[in-house]
C-alpha positions in Angstrom: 89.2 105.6 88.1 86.8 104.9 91.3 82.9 103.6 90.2 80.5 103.4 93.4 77.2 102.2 93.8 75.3 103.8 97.4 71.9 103.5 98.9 70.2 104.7 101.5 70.9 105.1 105.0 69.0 101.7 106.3 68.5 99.9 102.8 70.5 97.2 102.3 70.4 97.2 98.6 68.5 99.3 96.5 66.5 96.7 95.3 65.2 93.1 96.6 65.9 91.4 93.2 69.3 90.1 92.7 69.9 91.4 89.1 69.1 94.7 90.0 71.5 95.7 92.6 74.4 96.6 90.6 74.9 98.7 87.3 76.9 98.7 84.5 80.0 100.8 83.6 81.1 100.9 79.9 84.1 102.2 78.4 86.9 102.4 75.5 89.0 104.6 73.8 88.0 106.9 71.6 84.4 108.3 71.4 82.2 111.0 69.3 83.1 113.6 71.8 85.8 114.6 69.3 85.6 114.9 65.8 88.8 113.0 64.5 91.0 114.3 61.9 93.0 111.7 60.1 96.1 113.6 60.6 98.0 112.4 63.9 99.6 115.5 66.5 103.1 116.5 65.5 103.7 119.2 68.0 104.6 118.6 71.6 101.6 120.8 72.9 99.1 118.2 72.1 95.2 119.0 70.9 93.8 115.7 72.0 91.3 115.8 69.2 93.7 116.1 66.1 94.6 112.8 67.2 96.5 110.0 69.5 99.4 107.6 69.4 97.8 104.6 70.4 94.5 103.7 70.4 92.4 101.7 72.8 89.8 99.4 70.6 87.8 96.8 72.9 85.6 95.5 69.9 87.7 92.6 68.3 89.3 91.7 71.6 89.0 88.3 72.8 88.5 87.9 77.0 91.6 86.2 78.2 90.2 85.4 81.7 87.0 87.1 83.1 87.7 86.9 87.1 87.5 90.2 88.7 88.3 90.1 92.2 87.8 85.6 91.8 84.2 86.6 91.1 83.8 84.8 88.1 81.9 84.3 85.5 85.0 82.4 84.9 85.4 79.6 87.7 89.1 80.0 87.5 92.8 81.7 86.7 94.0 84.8 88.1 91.4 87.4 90.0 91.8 89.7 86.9 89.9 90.7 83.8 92.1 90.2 80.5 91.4 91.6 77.2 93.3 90.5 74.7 95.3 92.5 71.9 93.5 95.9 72.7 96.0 99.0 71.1 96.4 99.8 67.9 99.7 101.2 66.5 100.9 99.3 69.4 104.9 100.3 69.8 107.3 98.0 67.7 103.7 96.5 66.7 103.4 94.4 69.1 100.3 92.6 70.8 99.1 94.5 74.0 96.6 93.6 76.7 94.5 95.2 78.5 94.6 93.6 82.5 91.6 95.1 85.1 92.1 94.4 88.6 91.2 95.9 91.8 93.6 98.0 93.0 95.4 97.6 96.2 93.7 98.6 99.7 90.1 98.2 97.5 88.2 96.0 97.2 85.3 94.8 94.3 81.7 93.1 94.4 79.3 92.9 91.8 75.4 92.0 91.6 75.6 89.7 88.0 79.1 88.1 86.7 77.6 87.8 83.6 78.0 91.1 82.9 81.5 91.7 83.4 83.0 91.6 80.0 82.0 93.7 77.1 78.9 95.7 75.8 78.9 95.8 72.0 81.9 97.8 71.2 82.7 98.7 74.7 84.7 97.2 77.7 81.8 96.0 80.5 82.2 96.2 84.3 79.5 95.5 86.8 79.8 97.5 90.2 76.6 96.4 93.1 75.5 98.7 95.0 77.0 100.5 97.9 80.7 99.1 97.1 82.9 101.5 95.8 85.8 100.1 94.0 89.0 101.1 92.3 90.3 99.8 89.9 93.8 99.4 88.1 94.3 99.2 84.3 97.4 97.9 83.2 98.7 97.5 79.5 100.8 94.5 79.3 102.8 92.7 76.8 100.5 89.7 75.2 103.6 87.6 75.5 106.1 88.5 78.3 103.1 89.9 80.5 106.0 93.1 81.0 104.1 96.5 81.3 104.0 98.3 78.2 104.1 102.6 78.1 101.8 104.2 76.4 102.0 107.9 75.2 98.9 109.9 74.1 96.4 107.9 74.6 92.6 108.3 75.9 89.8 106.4 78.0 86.1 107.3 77.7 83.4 106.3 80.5 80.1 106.4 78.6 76.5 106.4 79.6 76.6 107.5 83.2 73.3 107.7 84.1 70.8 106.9 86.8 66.9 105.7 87.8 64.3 108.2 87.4 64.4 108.4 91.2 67.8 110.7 91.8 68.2 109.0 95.1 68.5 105.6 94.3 71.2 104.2 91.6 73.1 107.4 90.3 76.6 106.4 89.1 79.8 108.2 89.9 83.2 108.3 88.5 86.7 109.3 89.8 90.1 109.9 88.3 93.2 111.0 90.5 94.3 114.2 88.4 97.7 113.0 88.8 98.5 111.9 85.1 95.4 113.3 83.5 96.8 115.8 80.5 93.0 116.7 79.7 89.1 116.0 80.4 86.9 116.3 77.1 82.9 116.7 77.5 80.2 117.6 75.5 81.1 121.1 75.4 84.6 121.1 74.5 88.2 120.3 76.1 89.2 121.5 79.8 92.2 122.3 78.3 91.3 124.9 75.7 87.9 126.2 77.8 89.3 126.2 80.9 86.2 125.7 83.2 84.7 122.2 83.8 81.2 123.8 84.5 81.3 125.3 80.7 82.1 121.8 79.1 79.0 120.1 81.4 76.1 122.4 83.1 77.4 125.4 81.7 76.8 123.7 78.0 74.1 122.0 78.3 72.0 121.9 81.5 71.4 118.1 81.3 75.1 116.9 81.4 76.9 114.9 83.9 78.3 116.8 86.8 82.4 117.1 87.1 84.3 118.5 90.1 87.6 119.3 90.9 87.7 118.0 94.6 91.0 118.9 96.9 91.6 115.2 98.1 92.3 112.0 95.4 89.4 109.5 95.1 90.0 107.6 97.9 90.1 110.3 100.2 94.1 111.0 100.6 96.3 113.8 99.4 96.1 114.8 96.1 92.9 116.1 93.9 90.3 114.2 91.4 87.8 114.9 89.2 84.7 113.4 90.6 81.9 113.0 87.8 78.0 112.4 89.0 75.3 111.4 86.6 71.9 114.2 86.2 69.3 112.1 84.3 67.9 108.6 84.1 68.7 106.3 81.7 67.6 102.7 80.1 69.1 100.3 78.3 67.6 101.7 74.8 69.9 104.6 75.0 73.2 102.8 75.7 75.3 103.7 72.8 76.9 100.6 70.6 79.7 102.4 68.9 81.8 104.7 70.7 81.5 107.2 67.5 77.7 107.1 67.4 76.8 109.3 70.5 73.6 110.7 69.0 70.4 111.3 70.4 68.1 108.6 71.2 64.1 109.7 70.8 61.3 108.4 72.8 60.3 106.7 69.5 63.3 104.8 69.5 63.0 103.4 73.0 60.2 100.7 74.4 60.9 101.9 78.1 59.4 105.2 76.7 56.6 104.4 74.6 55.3 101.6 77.2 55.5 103.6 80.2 53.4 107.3 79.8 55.7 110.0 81.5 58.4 108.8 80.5 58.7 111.2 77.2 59.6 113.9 79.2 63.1 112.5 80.1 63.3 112.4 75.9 65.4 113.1 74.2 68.5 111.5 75.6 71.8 113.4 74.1 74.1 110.4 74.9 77.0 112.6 74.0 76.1 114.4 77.7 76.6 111.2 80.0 80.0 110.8 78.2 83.4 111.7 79.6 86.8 111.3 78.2 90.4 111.4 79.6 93.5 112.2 77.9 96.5 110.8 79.1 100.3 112.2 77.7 102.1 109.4 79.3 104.6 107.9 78.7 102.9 105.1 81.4 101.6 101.8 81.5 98.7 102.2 84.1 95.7 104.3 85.4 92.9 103.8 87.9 89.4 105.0 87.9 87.0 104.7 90.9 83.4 103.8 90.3 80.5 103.9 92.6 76.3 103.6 92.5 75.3 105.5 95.3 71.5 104.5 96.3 
């Protein structure tokens, strides 16, 4: 998965104060995008939304060692970021982590350490602007640090977003299709609809943008699905608990009712600015590219 932050031609960063030229990714496992039976799949043509064999939960995990790229907050240990005991119905029960690091021939900045880690329930990874980065995810044994396979399993970005102005801070993901068994949006599974435009725009106008592009996400052979943020955001709407993506009202938010104008960009359906990926596996690994392009 690639994230990337850009700015404009000439502009350094997008903004002269420190803590404001990176953003935030979140993530996890499972999210409100589905409505989850309790009854697990038991056919080999898998409807991601009756249900996975592992899941990915970041809200009890303890951080192992917080040093993306040696970029702290942590002053030492390996350049990684290490979440602790992250799958449920792990195989043979045993404890899995979950180990970020940038992925080879990338590279990683960020703006503000302090907010690599987690977000409420959700895994937390700052990206500054104008330094695109991919990253590798690895699930590893807690005890032998051997990579561990998953099968049927699924990662959610959430709340990709951007400033009111469209040209400066909107946030982009991309995932290699290579691996991916579905994308889920707002308006329903690639798989069973068939047309990424009818689970985004063609749903709901005010969704995030996802494109099949003929080249992978770092410009080689292959394809990706490359996902752009449509409308602002503020830390009011960030959602807390992957199964709460409800609407946020202007009511609700203090960037809105301080600031007149703002009520127009109310309200915010965080369920739109969520995307989720389905992976069959079995495999240990996956990358997403991020990027805030100014």
């Amino acid at each position: 998965i690639t994230f990337e932050v850009e700015c404009e031609a000439g502009e350094e960063r997008c903004s002269n104060d420190e803590r404001l030229r990176g953003r935030n990714f979140i993530f996890g496992g499972r999210s409100a995008l589905c409505a989850w039976p309790t009854p697990a799949p038991t056919t080999f043509d898998w409807d991601v939304c009756s249900g996975t064999d592992q899941d990915l939960e970041i809200e009890g995990a303890e951080i192992l060692i917080n040093n993306l790229n040696g970029q702290g907050p942590d002053e030492d240990g390996e350049n990684v970021l290490r979440y602790h005991d992250v799958v449920k119905n792990a195989p043979g029960g045993q404890q899995i982590d979950l180990v970020v690091s940038v992925a080879p021939n990338s590279d990683y900045y960020l703006a503000e350490p302090s907010s690599n880690g987690k977000w409420e329930q959700f895994a937390q990874i700052n990206v500054r602007d104008n330094e695109p980065t991919t990253l590798q995810f690895q699930f590893v044994d807690s005890d032998t640090d051997e990579p561990v396979e998953l099968t049927r399993f699924v990662i959610t970005v959430f709340d990709i977003d951007e400033q009111i102005d469209p040209t400066i801070q909107n946030e982009r993901v991309c995932v290699d299709v290579e691996g991916v068994y579905d994308v889920i949006a707002a308006g329903g599974s690639l798989n069973e609809i068939g047309s990424l435009e009818a689970i985004t725009t063609g749903y709901n106008e005010e969704s995030v943008t996802i494109d099949l592009v003929q080249e992978s996400c770092r410009g080689g052979e292959g394809s990706s699905y490359q996902i752009r943020s449509t409308r602002p955001g503020w830390l009011c709407d960030n959602p807390t608990d992957p199964l709460d993506l409800s609407p946020v009202s202007c009511a609700e938010c203090d960037a809105c009712t301080e600031e007149n104008g703002r009520e127009q960009y109310f309200p915010i359906n965080r369920d739109l600015r969520a995307v989720m990926f389905a992976y069959a596996g079995p495999q240990s690994s996956f990358e997403i590219t991020f990027e805030v392009e100014c």
